[in-house]
C-alpha positions in Angstrom: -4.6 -14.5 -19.7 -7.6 -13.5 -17.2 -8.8 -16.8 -16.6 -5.0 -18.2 -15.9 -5.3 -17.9 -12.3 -9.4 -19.4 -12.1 -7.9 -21.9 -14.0 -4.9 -23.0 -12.3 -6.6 -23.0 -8.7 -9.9 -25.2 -10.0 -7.0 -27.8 -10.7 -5.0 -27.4 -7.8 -8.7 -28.0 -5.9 -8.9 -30.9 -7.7 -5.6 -32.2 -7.2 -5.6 -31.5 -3.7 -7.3 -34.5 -2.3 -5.0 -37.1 -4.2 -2.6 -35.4 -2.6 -3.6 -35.5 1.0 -3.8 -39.6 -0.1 -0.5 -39.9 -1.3 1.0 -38.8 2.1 1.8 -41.4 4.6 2.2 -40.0 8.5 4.4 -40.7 10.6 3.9 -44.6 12.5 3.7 -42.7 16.3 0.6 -40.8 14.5 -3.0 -41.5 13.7 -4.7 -40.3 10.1 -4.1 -36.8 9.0 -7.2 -34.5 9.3 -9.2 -33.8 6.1 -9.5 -29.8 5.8 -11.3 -29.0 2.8 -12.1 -25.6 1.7 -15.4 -23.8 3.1 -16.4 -22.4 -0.4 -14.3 -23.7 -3.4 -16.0 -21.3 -5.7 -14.9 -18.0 -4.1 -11.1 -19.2 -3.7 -11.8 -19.5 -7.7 -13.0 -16.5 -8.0 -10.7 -14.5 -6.0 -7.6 -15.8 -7.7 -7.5 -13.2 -10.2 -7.1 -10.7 -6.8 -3.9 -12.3 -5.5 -1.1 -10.4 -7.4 -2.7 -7.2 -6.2 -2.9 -8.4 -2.4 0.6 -9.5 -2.5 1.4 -5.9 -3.4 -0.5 -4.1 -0.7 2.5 -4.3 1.9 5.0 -2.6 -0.4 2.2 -0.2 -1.7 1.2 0.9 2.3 4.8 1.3 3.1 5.3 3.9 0.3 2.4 6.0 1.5 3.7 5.7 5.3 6.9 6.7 3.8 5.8 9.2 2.0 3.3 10.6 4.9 6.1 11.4 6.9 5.2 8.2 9.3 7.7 5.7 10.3 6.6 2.0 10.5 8.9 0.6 12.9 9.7 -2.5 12.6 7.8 -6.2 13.5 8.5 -9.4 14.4 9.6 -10.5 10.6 12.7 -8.0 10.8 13.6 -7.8 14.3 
């Protein structure tokens, strides 16, 4: 179960430059620019970390709540 997400990413890596291929751009534009990851390896290894960055947001707005401070709102909910 730990090694779902290292997995799962190494093959999306892999997958990622047949699918930059398969896409044809538009005729008005030249050839799409090839990003490739800086360090492969530490998206791999950071994968396991995503669930709990995704609930950071909720998480910090408890506490703000919960400290008596009021967030306001941003550009997402105006």
């Amino acid at each position: 179960m730990l090694l779902h997400g290292p997995v799962t990413t190494a093959r999306l890596l892999a997958l990622a430059p047949a699918l930059h291929m398969a896409v044809t751009p538009p005729p008005l534009l030249g050839p799409l620019p090839r990003t490739s990851p800086a360090h492969p390896s530490a998206l791999i290894a950071a994968s396991p970390l995503q669930p709990f960055v995704r609930l950071a947001g909720p998480w910090r707005l408890l506490f703000a709540a919960a400290a008596g401070r009021h967030r306001g709102f941003g550009k997402t909910e105006r």
